[in-house]
KOLMI-334494 format. One record per residue (C-alpha): x, y, z; residue in three letters. Coordinates in steps of 0.001 Angstrom, whole numbers, plus 500000, padded with zeros to 6 digits. Layout:
<atoms>
XYZALA...
</atoms>
This chain:
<atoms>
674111856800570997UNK670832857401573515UNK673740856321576046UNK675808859344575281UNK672842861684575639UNK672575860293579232UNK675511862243580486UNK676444865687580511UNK679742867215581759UNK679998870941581877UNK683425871963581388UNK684260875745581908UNK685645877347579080UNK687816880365578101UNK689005880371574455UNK687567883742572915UNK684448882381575388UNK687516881322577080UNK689535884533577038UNK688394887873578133UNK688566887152582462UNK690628888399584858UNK693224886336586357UNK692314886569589762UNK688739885567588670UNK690145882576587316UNK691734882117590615UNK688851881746592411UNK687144878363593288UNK683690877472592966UNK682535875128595480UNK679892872953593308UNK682064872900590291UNK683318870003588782UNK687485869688589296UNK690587868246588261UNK691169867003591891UNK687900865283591842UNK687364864632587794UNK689456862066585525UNK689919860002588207UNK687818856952587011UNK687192854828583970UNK683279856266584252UNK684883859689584312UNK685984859509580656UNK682897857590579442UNK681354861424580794UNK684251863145579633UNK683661861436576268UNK679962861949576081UNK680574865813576322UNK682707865683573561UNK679879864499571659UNK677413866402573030UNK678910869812571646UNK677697868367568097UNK674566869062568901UNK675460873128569571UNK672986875256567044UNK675813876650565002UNK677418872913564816UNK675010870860563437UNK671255873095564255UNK669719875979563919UNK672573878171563208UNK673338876022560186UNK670183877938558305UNK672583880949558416UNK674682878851556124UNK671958877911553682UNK670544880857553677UNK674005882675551720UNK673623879670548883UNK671909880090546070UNK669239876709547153UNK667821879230550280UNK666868882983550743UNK665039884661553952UNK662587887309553908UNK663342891107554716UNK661790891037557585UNK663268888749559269UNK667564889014561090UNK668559885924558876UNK668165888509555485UNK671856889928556623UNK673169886266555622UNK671020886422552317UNK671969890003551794UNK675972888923552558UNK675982891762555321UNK677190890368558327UNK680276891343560073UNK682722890503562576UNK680434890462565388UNK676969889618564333UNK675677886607565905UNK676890882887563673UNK679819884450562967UNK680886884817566870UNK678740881503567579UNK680197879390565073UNK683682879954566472UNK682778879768570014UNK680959876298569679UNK683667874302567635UNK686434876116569844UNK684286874364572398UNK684458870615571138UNK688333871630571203UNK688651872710574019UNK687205869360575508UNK688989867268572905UNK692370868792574383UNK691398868404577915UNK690974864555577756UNK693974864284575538UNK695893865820578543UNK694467863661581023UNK694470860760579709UNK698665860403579410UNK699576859346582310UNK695932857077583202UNK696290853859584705UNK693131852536585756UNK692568852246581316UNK693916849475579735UNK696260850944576188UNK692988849251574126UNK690588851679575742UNK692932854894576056UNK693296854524572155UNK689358854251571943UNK689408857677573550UNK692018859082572150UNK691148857991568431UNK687018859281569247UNK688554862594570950UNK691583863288567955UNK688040862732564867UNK686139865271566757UNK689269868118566709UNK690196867241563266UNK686268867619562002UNK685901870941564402UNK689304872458563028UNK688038871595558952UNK684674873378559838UNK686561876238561310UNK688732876386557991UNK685620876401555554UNK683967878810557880UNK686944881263558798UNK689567880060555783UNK692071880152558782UNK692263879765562515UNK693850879083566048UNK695868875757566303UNK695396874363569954UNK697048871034570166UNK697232871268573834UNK695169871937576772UNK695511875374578019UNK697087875466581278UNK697823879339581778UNK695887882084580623UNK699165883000578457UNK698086879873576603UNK695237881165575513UNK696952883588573572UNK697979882257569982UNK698165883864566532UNK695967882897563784UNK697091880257561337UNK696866879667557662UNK694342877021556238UNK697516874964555193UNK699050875048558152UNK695612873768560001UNK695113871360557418UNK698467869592557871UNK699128869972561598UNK695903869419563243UNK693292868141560592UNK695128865085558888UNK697115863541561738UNK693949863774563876UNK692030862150561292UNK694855859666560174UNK694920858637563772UNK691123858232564148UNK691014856426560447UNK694048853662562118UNK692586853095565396UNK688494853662565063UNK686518850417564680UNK684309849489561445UNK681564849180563802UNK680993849696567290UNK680003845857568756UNK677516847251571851UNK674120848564569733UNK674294851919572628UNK677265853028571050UNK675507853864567464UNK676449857204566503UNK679994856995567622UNK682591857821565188UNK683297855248562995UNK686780854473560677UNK684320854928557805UNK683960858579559080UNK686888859067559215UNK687906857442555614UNK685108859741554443UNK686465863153555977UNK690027862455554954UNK688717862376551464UNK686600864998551812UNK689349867208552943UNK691731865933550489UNK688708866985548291UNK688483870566549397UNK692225871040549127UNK691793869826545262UNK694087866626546085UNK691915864528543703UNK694430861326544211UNK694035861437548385UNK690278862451547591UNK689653859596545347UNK691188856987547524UNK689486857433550347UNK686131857456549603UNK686979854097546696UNK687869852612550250UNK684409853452552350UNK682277852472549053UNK684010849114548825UNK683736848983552406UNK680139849017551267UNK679863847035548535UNK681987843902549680UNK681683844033553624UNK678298845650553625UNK679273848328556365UNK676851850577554575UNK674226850757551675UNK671662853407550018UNK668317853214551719UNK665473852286549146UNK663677855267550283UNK664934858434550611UNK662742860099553325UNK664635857702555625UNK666842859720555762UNK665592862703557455UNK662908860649560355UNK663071859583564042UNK662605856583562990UNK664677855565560604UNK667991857086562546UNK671715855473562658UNK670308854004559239UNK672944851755556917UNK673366855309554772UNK674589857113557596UNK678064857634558246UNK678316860692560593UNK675304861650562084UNK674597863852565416UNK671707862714568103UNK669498864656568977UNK666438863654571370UNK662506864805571684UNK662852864177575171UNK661580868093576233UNK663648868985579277UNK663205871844580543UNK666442872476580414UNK668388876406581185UNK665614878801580588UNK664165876533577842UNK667255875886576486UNK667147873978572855UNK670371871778573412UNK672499870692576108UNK675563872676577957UNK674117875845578143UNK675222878184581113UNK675282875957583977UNK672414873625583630UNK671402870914581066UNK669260871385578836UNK666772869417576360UNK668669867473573818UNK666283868622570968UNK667251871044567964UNK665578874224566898UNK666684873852563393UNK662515873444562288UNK661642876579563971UNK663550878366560206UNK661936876023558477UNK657990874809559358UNK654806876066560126UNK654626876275563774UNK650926877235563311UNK648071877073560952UNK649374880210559458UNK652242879176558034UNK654829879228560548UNK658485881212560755UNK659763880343557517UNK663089882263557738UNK664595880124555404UNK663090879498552039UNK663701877371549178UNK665194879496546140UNK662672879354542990UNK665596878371541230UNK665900875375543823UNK661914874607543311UNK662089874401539770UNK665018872078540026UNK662785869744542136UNK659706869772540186UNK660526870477536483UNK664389869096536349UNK663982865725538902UNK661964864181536204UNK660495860639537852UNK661396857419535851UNK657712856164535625UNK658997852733535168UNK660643852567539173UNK657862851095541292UNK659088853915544341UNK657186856544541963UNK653579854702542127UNK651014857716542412UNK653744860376542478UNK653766863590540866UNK657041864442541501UNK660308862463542729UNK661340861072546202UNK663731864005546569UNK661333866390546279UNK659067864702548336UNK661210864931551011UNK662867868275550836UNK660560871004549746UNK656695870820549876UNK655147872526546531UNK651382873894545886UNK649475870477544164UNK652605868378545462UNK651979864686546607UNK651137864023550061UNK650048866145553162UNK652315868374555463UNK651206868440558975UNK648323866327558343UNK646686868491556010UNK646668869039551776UNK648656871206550316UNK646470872322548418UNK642915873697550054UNK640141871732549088UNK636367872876549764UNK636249871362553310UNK639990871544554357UNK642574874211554693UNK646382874277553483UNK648976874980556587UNK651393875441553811UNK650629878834553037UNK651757879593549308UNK651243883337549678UNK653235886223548808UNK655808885243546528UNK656889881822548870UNK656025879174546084UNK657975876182548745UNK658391875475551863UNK661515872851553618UNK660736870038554537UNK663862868439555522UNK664432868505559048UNK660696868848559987UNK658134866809561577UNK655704867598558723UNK655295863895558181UNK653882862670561469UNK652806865754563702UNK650243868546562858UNK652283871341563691UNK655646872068564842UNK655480872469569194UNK655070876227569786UNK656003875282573844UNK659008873985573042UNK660624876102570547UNK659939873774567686UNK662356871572569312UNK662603868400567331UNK664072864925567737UNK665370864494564128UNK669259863483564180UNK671580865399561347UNK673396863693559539UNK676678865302558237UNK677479862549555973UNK675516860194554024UNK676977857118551372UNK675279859282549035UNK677518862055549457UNK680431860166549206UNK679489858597546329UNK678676862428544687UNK682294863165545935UNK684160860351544627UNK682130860834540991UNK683739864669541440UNK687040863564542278UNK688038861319539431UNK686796863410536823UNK688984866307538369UNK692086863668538275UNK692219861692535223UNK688199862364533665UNK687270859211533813UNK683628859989533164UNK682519856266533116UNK683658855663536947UNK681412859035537899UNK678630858163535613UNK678362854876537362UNK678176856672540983UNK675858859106539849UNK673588856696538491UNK673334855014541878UNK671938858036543613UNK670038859080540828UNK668235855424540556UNK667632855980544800UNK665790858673543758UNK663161857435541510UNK664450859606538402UNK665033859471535344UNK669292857816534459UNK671576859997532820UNK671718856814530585UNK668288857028529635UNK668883860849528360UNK671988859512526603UNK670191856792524801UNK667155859271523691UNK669233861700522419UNK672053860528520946UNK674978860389523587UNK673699863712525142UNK672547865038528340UNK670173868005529302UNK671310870869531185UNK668728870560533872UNK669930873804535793UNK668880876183533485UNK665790877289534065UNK662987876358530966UNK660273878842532762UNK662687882108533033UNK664267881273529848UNK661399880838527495UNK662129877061526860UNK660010874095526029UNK662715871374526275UNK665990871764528174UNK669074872200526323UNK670860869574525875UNK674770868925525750UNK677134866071524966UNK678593864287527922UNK681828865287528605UNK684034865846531965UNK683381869272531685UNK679604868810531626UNK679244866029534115UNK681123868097536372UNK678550870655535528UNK675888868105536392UNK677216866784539334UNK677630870669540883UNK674312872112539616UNK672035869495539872UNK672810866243541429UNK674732867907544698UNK671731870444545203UNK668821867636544283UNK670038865141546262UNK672302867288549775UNK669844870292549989UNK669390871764553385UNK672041869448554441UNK674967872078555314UNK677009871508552020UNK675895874430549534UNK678169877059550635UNK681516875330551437UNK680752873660547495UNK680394877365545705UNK683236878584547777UNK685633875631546928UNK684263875450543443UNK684934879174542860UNK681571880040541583UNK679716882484543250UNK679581885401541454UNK678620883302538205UNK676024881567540076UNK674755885088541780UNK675170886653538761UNK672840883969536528UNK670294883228538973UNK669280887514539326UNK669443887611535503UNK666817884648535767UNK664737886156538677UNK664286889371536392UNK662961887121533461UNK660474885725535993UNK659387889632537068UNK659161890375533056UNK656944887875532371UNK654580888004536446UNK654865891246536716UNK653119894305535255UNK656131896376534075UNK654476899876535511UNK652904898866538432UNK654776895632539298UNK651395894070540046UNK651030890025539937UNK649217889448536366UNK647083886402535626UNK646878882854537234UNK649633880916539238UNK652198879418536409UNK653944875540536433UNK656202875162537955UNK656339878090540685UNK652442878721541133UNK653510882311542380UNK650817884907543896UNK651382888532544937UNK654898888852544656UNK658179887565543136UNK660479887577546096UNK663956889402545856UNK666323887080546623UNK669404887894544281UNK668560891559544116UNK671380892339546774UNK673598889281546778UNK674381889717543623UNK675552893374543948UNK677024893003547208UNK679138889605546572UNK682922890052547090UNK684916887067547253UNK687385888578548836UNK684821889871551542UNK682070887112551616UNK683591883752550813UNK684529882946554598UNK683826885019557652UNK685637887381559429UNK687479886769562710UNK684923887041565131UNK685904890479566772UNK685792888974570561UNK688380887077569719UNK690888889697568023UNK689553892041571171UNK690995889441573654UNK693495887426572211UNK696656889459572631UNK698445887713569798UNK695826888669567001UNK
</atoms>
């Protein structure tokens, strides 16, 4: 994959970036630009062609820094007031603030390319049919992913199937999320699932889309449009792709998953590069095709996330205390799994969240100050965590202030993990069959260092504990416990496994919309954030009474975070965003 972040074509663009010019502007010819009369005339020309299409992963609102605007809306993340990300906490953006016009504009871009070499590549020559369906099968995954982001993100949206020749073309009405999902999504992924390879035989090709990425984003389409059958099928065929050809496998430790080192691991099934190679880039530009000139191929995503200096960093993006307890009180370690040697808490949490007295340092320093050395955690004012994921907290001593907090770290969009979390879901929505989820569930859990489902079951008598609801709001000294049914594994498997083990990983959202949820959630975790004020807070002057308190170790403050998304939360209004309003502005059809 290093080879594809060699090259970087700059294509020029109009789709909502592309609409809005004049036509005699796009008449006119620029001299040092890249052209049809001089581009897709050789083999080496697609291999750049091709790289592009890859490159616009790495875009901010794709798979960086634009993603916190995502997690920030769930119920695992919140922002502070003071900083722009609180309108996506608050669920007060509109049609033009700045994700939702980015979001569009970026994955219109990976179209736009996509349908470029799709046109020129028909009537090739110098290709032999083996490598024009190479390109074709790469370029039809990356439109069919790009067009099921746009449909969680927008619930609807343009079809382009074809390269714009005419600025006319441009011009299309919006369509409905079926219509996407059956005309563009599916037969671009069917296509990429019949003619991708297992693996890629050249070691520079890692991180090119696989047929196990595509297996896994048919199902998880099939998922999200609540064909459990489809859903179920395709990700039984990438786990016994695992299991009897060994195409991929759980790493023993979790924090491999989120390192430089450990990238294009055997867990990873569809995961974008990124590069700590600090270009200078457009201006200091984060990620590549940026105006005119290249930039770095790092992500910004850290700069939401770490402490960029001793005090404590940006930290726009905060784990929910309903997320912390989760980690610390409800991931409870199995003390019998060697991986939990001198832990407090469990591999997950090790690796997602840092916690006041948590194990291990975070930028080379405790998190906790001791007499001769200071914390660069910062556990002040109401922020009882800090994420981890995504961070170089494990290796540098702060985030790089003169590079943006670029980092290095590749995302992955899909792990084995996930797909076994989404297979568990899918056959208990088709036939319940909670001994074939158990069994998948188990897997990750056992990954994780924790404590089996099983092991509840067999302590107390057939049932399992409802490790979502909070013991510290709610006045409780055990968790509740329930009997294991479909209804309450599914329960398990959306309020605890999928946040414990995919936090921070892009998922959160698109779950609670699909899942219908939200206001319930919303509604619950405020009713628990104003048990947590009753029993912090002096009731007349709001005041922070006694000592820090297992398992939040809160000081000065109890943040807000459900305060307004729970008022303001209108499915109707919130669930997807708005047409961006450039688009309806220039697109004569909308």
């Amino acid at each position: 994959m290093r080879n594809i972040l060699k090259y970087t074509l700059i294509f020029v663009l109009l789709l909502s970036t592309l609409s809005g010019c004049e036509d005699e502007l796009l008449e006119q010819a620029n001299p040092n630009a890249v052209t049809t009369d001089s581009f897709w005339k050789t083999a080496e020309d697609f291999d750049k062609a091709t790289n592009a299409l890859y490159s616009s992963l790495q875009f901010a609102s794709v798979s960086g820094q634009g993603l916190v605007k995502n997690m920030v809306r769930s119920d695992l993340a919140g922002s502070e007031g003071w900083y722009p990300d609180v309108k996506y906490s608050n669920l007060i953006w509109n049609d033009a603030s700045d994700n939702v016009v980015q979001r569009w504009s970026e994955l219109y871009i990976g179209v736009y390319r996509a349908n470029q070499i799709l046109y020129y590549i028909q009537d090739v020559t110098f290709l032999t049919e083996l490598e024009k369906e190479s390109i074709i099968a790469q370029t039809r995954f990356l439109r069919g992913l790009n067009y099921f982001w746009l449909i969680q993100s927008y619930n609807q949206a343009i079809i382009h199937d074809v390269l714009p020749i005419e600025v006319a073309d441009m011009h299309k009405p919006l369509s409905t999320r079926e219509e996407v999902v059956s005309t563009m999504i599916i037969p671009d992924l069917t296509y990429a699932y019949d003619h991708l390879p297992k693996k890629w035989a050249d070691n520079g090709d890692k991180g090119r889309f696989t047929w196990g990425a595509a297996a896994a984003m048919l199902g998880k389409t099939y998922l999200y449009e609540k064909d459990w059958t489809n859903a179920a099928m395709y990700f039984k065929e990438v786990i016994d792709a695992a299991d009897n050809d060994g195409l991929y496998a759980l790493v023993p430790n979790y924090m491999d998953n989120f390192t430089i080192e450990n990238e294009f691991n055997s867990e990873s099934i569809l995961e974008v590069a990124y590069s700590d190679n600090y270009k200078e880039g457009a201006s200091g530009a984060r990620t590549d095709d940026l105006g005119t000139t290249p930039g770095s191929e790092g992500t910004s995503i850290a700069s939401s996330f770490a402490s960029i200096t001793g005090a404590g960093g940006y930290n726009t993006c905060l784990p929910t205390y309903w997320l912390q307890e989760l980690f610390v009180a409800g991931d409870s370690i199995d003390l019998n799994n060697p991986v939990n040697a001198g832990m407090r808490y469990s591999q997950r949490t090790f690796a997602s969240i840092a916690v006041e007295f948590g194990d291990g340092d975070y930028y080379q320093a405790p998190l906790t100050p001791t007499a001769t050395e200071k914390s660069k955690a910062n556990f002040s004012y109401g922020q009882g965590s800090k994420v981890k994921k995504w961070t170089s907290w494990y290796y540098k001593d702060s985030e790089d202030t003169s590079t943006g907090a670029r980092s290095g770290i590749n995302f992955r969009h899909i792990r084995l993990a996930d797909v076994y979390l989404m297979y568990a879901e899918a056959v208990l929505e088709k036939d319940g069959n909670t001994t074939e989820a158990l069994k998948y569930i188990e897997k990750v859990r056992t990954r994780a260092g924790v404590l089996s489902l099983q092991h509840y079951m067999d302590n107390n008598g057939g049932m399992i504990p409802v490790l979502d609801k909070s013991r510290f709001a709610n006045g409780l000294v055990q968790h509740d416990l329930v009997a294991l049914t479909t209804e309450s594994l599914l329960h398990h498997l959306r309020m605890v496994e999928r946040p414990l083990e995919l936090a921070f990983e892009g998922h959160r959202w698109y779950d609670l919309v699909r899942w219908g949820i939200i206001a319930n959630t919303f509604t619950e975790r405020k009713a628990e954030e104003d048990l947590i004020k009753a029993l912090l807070l002096d009731p007349v002057t709001s005041v922070m009474l006694g000592a820090k308190f297992f398992p939040l170790y809160l000081n000065q403050r109890v943040r807000p975070d459900w305060v307004k998304p729970a008022a303001n939360y209108n499915s109707s209004v919130h669930d997807y965003y708005p047409i961006p309003s450039i688009e309806v502005q220039s697109n004569r059809e909308l």
